[in-house]
C-alpha positions as CSV (number, residue, x, y, z in Angstrom):
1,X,-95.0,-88.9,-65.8
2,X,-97.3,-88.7,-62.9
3,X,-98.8,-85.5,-60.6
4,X,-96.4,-85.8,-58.1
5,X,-93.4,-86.4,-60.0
6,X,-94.3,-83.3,-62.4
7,X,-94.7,-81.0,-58.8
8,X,-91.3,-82.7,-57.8
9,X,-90.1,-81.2,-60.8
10,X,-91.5,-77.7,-61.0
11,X,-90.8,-77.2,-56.9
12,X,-87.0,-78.4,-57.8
13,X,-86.9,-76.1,-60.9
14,X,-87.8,-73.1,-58.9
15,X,-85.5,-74.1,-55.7
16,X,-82.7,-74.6,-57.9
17,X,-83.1,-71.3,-60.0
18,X,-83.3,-69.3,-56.3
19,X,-80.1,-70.2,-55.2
20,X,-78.4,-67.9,-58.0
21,X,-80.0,-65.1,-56.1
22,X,-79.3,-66.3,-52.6
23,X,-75.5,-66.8,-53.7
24,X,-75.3,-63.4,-54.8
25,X,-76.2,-61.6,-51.6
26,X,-74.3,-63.8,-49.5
27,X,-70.9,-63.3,-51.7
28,X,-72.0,-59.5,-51.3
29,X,-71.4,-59.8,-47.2
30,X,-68.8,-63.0,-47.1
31,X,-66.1,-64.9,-48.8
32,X,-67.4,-66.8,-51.5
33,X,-65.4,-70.2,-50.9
34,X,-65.8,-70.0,-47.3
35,X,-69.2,-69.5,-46.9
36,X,-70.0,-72.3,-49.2
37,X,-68.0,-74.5,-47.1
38,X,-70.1,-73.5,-44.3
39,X,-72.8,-74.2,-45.7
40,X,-72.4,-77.5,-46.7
41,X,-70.6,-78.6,-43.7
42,X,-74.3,-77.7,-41.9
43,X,-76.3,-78.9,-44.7
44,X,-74.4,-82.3,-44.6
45,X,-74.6,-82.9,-40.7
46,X,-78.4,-82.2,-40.6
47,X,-78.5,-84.4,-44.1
48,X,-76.7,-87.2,-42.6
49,X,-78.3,-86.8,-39.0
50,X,-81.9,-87.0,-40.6
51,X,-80.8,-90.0,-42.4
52,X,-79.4,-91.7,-39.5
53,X,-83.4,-90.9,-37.9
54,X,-85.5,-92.0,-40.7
55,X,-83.1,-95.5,-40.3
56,X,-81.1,-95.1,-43.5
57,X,-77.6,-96.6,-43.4
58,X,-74.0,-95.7,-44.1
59,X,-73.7,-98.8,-45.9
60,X,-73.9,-97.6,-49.5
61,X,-73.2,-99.3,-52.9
62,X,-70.6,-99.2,-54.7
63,X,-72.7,-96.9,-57.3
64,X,-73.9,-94.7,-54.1
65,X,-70.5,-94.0,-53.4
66,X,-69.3,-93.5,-56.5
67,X,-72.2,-90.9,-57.0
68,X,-71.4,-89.5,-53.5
69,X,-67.6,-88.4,-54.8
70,X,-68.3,-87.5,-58.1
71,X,-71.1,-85.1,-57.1
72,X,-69.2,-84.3,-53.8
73,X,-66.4,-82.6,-56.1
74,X,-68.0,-82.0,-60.0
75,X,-71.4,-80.6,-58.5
76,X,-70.3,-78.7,-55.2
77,X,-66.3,-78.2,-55.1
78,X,-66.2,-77.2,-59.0
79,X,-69.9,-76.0,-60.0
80,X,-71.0,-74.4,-56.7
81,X,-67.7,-73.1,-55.6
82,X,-66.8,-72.0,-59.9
83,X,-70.3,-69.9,-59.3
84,X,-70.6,-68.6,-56.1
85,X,-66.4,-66.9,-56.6
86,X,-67.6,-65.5,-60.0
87,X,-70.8,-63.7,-58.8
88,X,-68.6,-61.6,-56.6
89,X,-69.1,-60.1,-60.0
90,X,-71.2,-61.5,-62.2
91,X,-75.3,-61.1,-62.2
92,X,-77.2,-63.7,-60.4
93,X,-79.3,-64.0,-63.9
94,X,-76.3,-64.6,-66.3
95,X,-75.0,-67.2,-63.7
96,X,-78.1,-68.9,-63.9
97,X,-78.6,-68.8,-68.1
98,X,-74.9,-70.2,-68.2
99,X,-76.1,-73.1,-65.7
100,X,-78.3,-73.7,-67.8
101,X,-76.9,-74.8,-70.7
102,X,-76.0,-77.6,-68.7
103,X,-79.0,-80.1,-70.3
104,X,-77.8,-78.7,-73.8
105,X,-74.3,-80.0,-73.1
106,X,-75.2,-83.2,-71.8
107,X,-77.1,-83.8,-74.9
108,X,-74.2,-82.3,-76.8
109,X,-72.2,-84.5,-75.5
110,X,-73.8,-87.7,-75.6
111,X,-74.7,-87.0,-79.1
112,X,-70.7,-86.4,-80.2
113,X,-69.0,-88.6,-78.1
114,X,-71.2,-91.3,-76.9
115,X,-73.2,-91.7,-80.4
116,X,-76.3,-91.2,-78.9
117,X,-79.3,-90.7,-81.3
118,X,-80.2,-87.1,-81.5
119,X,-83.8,-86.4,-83.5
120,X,-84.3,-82.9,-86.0
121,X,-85.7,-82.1,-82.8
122,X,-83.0,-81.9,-80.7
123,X,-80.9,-80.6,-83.1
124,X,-83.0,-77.9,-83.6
125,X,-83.4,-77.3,-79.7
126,X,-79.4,-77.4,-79.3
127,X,-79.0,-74.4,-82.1
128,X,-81.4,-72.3,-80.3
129,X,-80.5,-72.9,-76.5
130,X,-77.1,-71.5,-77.7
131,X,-78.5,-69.2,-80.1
132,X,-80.3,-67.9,-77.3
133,X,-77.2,-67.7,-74.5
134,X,-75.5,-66.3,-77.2
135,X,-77.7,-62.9,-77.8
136,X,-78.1,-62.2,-73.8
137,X,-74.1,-62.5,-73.5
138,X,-73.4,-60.5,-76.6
139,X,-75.8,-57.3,-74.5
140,X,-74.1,-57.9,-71.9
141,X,-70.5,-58.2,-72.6
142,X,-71.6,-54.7,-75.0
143,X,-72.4,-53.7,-71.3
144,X,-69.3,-54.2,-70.0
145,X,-69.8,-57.7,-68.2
146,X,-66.7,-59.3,-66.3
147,X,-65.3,-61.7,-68.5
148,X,-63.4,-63.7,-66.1
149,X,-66.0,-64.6,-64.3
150,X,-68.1,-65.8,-67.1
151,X,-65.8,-68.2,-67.8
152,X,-65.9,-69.2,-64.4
153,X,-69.3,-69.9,-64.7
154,X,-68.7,-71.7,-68.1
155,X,-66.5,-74.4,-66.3
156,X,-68.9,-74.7,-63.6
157,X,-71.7,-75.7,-66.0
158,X,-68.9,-78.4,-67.5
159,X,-68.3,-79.9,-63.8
160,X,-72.1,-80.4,-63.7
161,X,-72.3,-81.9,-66.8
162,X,-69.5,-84.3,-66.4
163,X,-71.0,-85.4,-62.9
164,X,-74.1,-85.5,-64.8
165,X,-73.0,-88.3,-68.0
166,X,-71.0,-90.4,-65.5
167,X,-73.3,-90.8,-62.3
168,X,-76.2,-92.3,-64.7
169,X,-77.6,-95.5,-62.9
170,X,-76.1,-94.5,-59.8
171,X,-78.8,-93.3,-58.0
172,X,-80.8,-96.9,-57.5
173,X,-80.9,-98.4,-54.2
174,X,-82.6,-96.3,-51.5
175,X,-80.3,-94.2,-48.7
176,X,-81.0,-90.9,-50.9
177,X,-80.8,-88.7,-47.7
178,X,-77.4,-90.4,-46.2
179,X,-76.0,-89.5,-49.9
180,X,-77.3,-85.8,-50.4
181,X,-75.3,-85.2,-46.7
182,X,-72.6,-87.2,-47.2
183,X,-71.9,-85.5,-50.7
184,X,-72.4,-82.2,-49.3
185,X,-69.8,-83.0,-46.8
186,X,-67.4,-84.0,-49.3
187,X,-67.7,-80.7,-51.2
188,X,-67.1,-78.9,-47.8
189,X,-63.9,-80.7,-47.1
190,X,-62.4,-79.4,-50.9
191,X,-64.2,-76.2,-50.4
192,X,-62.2,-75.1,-46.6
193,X,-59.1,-76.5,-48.3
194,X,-59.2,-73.9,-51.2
195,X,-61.0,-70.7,-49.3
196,X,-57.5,-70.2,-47.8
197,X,-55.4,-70.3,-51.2
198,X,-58.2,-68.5,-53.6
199,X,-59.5,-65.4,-51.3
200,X,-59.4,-63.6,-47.8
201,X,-61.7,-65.3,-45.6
202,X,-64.4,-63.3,-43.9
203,X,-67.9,-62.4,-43.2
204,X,-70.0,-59.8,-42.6
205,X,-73.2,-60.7,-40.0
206,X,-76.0,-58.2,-41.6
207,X,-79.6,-60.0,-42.2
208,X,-79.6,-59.9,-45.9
209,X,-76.6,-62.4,-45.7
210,X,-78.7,-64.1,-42.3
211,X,-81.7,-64.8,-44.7
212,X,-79.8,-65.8,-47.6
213,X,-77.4,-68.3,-46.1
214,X,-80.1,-70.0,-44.0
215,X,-82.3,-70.2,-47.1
216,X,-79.6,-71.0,-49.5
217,X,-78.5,-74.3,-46.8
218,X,-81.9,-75.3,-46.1
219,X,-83.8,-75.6,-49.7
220,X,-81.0,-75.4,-52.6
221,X,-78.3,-77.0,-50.5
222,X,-80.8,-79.8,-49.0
223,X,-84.2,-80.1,-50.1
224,X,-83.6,-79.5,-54.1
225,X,-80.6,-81.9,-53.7
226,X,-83.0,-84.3,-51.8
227,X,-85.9,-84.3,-54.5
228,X,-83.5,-84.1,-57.4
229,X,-82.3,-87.8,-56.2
230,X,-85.9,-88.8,-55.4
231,X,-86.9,-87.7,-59.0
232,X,-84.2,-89.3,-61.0
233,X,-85.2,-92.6,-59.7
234,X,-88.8,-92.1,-59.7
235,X,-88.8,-91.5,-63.3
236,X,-85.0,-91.1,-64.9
237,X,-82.4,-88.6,-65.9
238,X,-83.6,-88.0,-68.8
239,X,-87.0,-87.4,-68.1
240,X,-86.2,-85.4,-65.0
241,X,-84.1,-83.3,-67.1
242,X,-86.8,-82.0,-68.7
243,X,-87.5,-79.5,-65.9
244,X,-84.4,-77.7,-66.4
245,X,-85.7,-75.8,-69.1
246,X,-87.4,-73.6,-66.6
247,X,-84.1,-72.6,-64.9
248,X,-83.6,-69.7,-67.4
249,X,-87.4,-68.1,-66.6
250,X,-87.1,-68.9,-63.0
251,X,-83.7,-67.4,-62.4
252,X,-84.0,-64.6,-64.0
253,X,-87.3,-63.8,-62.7
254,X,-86.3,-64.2,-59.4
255,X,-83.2,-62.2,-59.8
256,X,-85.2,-59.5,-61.5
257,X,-87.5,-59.2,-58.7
258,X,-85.1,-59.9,-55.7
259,X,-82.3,-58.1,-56.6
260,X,-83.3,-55.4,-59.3
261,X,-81.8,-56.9,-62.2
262,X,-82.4,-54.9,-65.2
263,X,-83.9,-57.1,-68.4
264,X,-83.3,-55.7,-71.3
265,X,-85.2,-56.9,-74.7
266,X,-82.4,-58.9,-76.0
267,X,-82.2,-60.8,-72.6
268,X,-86.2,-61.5,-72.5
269,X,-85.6,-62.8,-76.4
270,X,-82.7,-64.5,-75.7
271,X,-84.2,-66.6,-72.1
272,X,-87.4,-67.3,-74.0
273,X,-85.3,-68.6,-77.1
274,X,-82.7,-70.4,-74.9
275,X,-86.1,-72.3,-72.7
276,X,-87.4,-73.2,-76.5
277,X,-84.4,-74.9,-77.2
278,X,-83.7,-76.6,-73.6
279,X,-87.4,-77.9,-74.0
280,X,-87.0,-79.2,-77.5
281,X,-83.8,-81.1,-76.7
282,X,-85.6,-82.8,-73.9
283,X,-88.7,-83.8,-75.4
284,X,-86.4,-85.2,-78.4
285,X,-84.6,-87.6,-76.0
286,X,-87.9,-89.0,-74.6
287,X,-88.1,-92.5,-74.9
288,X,-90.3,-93.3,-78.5
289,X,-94.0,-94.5,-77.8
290,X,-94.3,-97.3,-79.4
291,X,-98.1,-98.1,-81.4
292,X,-99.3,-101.4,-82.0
């Protein structure tokens, strides 16, 4: 793994573990469906209209397409939307430590159902990523956390990971702006479809929410998307992966400081545990050096 694809990683770690916070204050001053909508119907016109400058084509592969959907509706209709209507009241930091158990199940998975060799390693890394999600919920559902809503996030993290184990090898063959907007602009369509059934649409035009939905359109919604593509073909999903085992430290952290979240001891325990565990199950699904 070279410089620049290790800074990809760490600048798409810490994008990615923002937009927990960002979410929250928006759904704090607007409808959470609705203004997720909105903001991928902008990030997926200025997605699609820098693609169409830089030269790129509509004309995608089969694969690109495929990828396109699948993301379109597992990674923005169902993840996005499943977090940003449970934040309304659940913590930005517990939404982030439950999205991030996203590697552990795509290991999980691939290890159970698609017989994928996992070393002691990973195994090891698997007990304690859950071990560790499972001491910060057990404070905070003592605390009296919304229950509902943690399964909302729960489901979210199981779209991702199902977009995740089916879109492998479909990220080869250039166009990687044209299919970050066009996917954005699928999950918009699904997204103003439901607002109307699931909540009461409307916002509230204070600056907090300003700040946070340009932010949240501009570097979660397009840049992190952008890079994440650029990354998984510069070096593969599984190596790219690695990096998310800096999404419970950098969510948390940022939550902390933006928002005031308290941290108790059982939650520092718990993130450091669950990033142990993230990072072992990575590093056990790296490819084997081979010695002569």
């Amino acid at each position: 793994m070279d410089l620049r694809a290790i800074a990809m990683g760490l600048i798409f770690a810490f994008i990615w573990s923002s937009a927990f916070t960002s979410a929250r204050i928006i759904v704090s001053d607007a409808s959470p469906l609705f203004s997720l909508a909105l903001r991928f119907l902008i990030s997926g016109v200025i997605g699609v209209t820098i693609a169409r400058v830089m030269g790129q084509s509509w004309k995608l592969t089969r694969s690109q397409w495929y990828a396109t959907f699948l993301f379109g509706i597992c990674q923005n209709a169902l993840y996005l939307g499943l977090n940003f209507y449970a934040m309304q009241t659940v913590e930005a930091s517990v939404a982030a430590i439950i999205a991030s158990t996203m590697p552990l199940l795509v290991a999980l998975a691939g290890w159970l159902l698609f017989g994928e060799k996992l070393r002691p390693l990973g195994v090891i890394g698997l007990l304690a990523g859950f071990a560790g999600v499972a001491l910060i919920m057990s404070s905070r559902i003592s605390a009296g956390i919304d229950m509902f809503g943690v399964m909302l996030c729960g489901l979210g993290a199981l779209a991702l990971t199902l977009a995740t184990l089916a879109v492998r090898g479909a990220t080869s063959g250039g166009n990687f702006m044209m299919v970050v907007g066009l996917q954005m602009l699928v999950g918009s369509a699904i997204l103003f479809l439901a607002a109307p059934l699931f909540e009461t649409i409307y916002i509230h035009l204070t600056v907090p929410f300003a700040l946070a939905f340009t932010y949240t359109t501009l570097f979660p919604g397009l840049l992190a998307t952008l890079i994440w593509f650029l990354l998984l073909n510069r070096i593969g999903a599984t190596r790219a992966a690695t990096f998310h085992f800096l999404n419970p430290v950098f969510g948390v952290a940022i939550a902390a400081i933006l928002l005031g979240e308290r941290l108790g001891p059982l939650d520092v325990i718990g993130v450091l545990v669950t990033t142990i565990g993230i990072l072992a199950v990575q590093l056990s699904r790296q490819p084997e050096v081979k010695t002569a």
